[in-house]
C-alpha positions, 0 to 999 in steps of 0.5 A: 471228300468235296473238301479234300478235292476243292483243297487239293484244286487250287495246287493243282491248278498253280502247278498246271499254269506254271508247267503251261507257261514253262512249256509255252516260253520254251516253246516261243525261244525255240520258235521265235515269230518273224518280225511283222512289216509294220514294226520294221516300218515302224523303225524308219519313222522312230529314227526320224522322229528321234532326230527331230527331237534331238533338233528341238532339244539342241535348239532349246539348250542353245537359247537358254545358254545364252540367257545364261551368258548375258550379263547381269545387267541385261537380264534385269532390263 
């Protein structure tokens, strides 16, 4: 009888973790947490961040434009 009770447990257990999974991702969609004041702080300086970047990129491309612009004879020299 140990045998049956130890082979049935591990199904048991599956079953029971996904129905409390289920059960919790419906519950989370139905009650969804307010955003925390740090994440919508948070966006401002993404924003910021992103636009240096986007800086830093655009200033890059341009300089090696122009390498690729110059004559031949300048690029050896």
């Amino acid at each position: 009888m140990g045998d049956v009770l130890t082979a049935l447990a591990i199904p048991v257990l599956l079953c029971a973790s996904g129905i409390y999974t289920a059960c919790s991702c419906w519950r989370r969609r139905r009650h969804p947490a307010p955003p925390r004041p740090s994440q919508s702080a948070a966006r401002p300086a993404e924003l910021d961040l992103t636009a240096v970047a986007e800086g830093i990129v655009g200033e890059s491309w341009a300089e090696i434009e122009e390498l690729y612009r110059a004559p031949a004879a300048e690029r050896r020299g």
